[in-house]
C-alpha positions in Angstrom: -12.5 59.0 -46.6 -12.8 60.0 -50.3 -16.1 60.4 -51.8 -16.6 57.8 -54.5 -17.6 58.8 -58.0 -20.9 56.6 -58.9 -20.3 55.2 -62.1 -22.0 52.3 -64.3 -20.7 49.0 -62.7 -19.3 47.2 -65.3 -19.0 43.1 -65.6 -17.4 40.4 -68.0 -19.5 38.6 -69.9 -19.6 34.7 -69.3 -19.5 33.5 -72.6 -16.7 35.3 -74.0 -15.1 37.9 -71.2 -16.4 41.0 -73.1 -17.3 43.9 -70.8 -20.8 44.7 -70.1 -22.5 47.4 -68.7 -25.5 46.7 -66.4 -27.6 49.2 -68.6 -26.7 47.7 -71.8 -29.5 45.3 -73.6 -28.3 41.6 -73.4 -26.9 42.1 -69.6 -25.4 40.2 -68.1 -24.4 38.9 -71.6 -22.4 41.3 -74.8 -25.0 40.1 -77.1 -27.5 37.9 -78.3 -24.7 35.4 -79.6 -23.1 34.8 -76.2 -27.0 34.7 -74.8 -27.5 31.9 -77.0 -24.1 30.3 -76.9 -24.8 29.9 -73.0 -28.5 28.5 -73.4 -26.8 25.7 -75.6 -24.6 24.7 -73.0 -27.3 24.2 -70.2 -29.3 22.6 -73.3 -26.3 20.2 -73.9 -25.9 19.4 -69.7 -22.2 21.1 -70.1 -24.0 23.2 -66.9 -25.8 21.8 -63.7 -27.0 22.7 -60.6 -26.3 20.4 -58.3 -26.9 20.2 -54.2 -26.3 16.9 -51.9 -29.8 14.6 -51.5 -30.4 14.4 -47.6 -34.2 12.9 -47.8 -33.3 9.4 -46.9 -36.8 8.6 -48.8 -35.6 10.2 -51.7 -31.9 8.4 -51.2 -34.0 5.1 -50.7 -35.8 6.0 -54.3 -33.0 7.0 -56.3 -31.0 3.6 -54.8 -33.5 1.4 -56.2 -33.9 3.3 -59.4 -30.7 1.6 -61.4 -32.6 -2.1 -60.4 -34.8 -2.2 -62.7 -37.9 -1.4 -60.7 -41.1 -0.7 -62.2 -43.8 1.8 -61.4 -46.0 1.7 -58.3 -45.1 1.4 -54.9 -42.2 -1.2 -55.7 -42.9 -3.4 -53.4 -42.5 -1.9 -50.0 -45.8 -2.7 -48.9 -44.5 -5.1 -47.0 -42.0 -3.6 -44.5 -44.7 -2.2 -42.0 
């Protein structure tokens, strides 16, 4: 097998596609503009991070949340 030259790994900046190096200053990003550029999106909700709900408590809670419940307990005191 051929020896491999080590050399600075280089990466495309998510904003605009520019090539970065990992050494260079605003990694993973070209520059400060693209940094910011991508804050405003997560800012704005054009990102999210998403994963499935599997808690069926926490299913129960967010079911009832769109029925106009309001604070405390809401009312499931009663299902013992």
């Amino acid at each position: 097998m051929a020896a491999k030259k080590k050399s600075a790994k280089l990466h495309k900046c998510p904003t605009c596609g520019m090539l970065v190096q990992f050494t260079d200053e605003d990694f993973p990003f070209c520059s400060d503009r693209c940094r910011k550029i991508d804050l405003g999106k997560w800012a704005m909700g054009v990102y999210k991070i998403s994963s499935p709900v599997l808690d069926p408590e926490v299913l129960e809670d967010l079911g009832g949340a769109g029925r106009g419940r309001t604070g405390g307990s809401g009312g499931d005191m009663d299902e013992d």
